[in-house]
C-alpha beads as a LAMMPS data file, in Angstrom:
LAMMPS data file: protein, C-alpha beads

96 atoms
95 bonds

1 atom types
1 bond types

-500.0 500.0 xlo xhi
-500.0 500.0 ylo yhi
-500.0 500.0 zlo zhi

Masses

1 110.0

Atoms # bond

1 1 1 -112.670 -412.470 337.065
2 1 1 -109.590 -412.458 339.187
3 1 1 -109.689 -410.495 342.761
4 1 1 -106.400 -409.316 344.595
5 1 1 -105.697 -410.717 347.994
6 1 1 -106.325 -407.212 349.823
7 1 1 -109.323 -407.012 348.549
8 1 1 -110.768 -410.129 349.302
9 1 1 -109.592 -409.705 352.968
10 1 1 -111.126 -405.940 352.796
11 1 1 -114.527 -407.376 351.352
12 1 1 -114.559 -410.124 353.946
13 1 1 -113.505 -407.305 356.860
14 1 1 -116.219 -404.698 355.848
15 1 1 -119.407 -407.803 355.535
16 1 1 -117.933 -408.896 359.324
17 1 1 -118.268 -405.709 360.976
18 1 1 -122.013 -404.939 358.786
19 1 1 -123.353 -408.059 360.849
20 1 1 -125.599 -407.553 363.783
21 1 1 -124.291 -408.548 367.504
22 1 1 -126.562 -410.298 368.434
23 1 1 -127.755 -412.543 365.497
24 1 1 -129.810 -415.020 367.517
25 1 1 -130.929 -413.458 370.541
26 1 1 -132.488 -414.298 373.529
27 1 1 -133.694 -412.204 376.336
28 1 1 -134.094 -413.006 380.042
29 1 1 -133.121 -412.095 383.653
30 1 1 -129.883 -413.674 385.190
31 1 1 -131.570 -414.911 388.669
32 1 1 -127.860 -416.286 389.721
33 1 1 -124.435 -416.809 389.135
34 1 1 -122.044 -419.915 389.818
35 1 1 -118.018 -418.176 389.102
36 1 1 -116.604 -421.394 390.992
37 1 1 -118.593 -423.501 388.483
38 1 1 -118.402 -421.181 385.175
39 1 1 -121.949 -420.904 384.869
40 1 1 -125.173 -418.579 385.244
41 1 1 -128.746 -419.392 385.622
42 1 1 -131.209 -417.316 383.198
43 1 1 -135.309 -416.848 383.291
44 1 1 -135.437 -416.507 379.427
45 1 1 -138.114 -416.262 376.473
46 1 1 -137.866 -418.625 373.546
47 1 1 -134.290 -419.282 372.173
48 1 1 -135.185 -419.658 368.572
49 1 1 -131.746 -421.208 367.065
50 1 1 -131.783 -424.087 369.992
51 1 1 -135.948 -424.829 369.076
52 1 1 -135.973 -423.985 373.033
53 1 1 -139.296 -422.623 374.778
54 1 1 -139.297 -419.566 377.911
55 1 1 -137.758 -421.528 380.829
56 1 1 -135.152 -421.189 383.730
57 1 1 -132.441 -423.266 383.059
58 1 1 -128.515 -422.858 383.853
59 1 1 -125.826 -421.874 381.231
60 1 1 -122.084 -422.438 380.825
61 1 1 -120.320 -419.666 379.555
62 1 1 -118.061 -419.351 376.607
63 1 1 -115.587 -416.772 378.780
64 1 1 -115.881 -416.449 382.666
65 1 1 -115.256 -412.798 382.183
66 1 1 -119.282 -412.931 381.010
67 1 1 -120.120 -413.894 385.043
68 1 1 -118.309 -410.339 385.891
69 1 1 -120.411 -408.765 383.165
70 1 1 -124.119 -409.390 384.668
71 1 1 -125.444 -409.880 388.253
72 1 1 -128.632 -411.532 389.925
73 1 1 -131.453 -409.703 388.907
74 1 1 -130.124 -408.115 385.814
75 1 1 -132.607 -408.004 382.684
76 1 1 -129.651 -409.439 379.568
77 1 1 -130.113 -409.911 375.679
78 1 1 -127.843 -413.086 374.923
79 1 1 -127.010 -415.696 372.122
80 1 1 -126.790 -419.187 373.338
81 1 1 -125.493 -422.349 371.414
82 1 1 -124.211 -425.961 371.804
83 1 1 -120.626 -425.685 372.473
84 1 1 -118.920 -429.010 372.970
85 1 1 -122.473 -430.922 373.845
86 1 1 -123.226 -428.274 375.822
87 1 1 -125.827 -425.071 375.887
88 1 1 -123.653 -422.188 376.672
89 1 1 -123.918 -418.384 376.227
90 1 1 -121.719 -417.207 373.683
91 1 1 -122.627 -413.352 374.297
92 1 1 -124.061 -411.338 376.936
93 1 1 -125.229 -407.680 377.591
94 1 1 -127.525 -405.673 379.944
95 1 1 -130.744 -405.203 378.539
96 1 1 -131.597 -401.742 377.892

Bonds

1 1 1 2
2 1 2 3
3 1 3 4
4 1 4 5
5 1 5 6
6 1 6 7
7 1 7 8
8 1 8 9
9 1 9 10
10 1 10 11
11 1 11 12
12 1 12 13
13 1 13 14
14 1 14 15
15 1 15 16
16 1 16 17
17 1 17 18
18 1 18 19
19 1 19 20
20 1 20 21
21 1 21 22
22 1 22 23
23 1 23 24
24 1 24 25
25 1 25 26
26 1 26 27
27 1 27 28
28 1 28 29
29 1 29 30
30 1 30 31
31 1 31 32
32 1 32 33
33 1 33 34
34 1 34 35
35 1 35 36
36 1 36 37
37 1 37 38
38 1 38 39
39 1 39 40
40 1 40 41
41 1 41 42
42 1 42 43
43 1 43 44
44 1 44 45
45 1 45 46
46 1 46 47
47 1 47 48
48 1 48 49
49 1 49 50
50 1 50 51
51 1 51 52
52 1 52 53
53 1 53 54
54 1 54 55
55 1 55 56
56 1 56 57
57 1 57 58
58 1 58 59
59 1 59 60
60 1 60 61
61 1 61 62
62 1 62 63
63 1 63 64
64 1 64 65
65 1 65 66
66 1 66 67
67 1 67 68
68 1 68 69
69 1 69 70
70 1 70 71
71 1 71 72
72 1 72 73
73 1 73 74
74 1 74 75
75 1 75 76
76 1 76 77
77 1 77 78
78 1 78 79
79 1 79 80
80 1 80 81
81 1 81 82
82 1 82 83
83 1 83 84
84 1 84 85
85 1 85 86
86 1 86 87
87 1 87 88
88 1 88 89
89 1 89 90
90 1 90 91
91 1 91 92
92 1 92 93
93 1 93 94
94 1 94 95
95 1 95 96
């Protein structure tokens, strides 16, 4: 069976934009934020991809526009993963 270039790239487009946004979520509250540092701290539940337990513990994030996104106090839904040796949020949004 033999498949066309544009088709493979429209198969490939149409199963990206099916997937969820937030595969592996997490949800917390941000209880601060560290712009100077690139990093946010986050009260959150279990983090099941990371075989992490509810905890506060501080984050790196993947873009500093994510510390712009969220303040203190906010209630989030987030994926976190090990970037580089390190645990950092990868996506962010206010919980609804």
């Amino acid at each position: 069976m033999r498949f066309n270039k544009s088709a493979i790239i429209t198969l490939t487009a149409l199963s990206m934009s099916a997937a969820p946004a937030f595969a592996q979520s997490a949800s917390g509250t941000v209880t601060k934020i560290d712009a100077a540092q690139g990093k946010m701290t986050i009260n959150h539940g279990p983090i099941k991809n990371l075989d992490m337990e509810s905890m506060t513990m501080i984050f790196r994030v993947a873009e500093p526009s994510m510390l712009k996104s969220v303040k203190a106090g906010d209630k989030v839904k987030f994926d976190a993963d090990r970037v580089n040796g390190a645990i950092t949020v990868t996506k962010i949004q206010k919980a609804k």
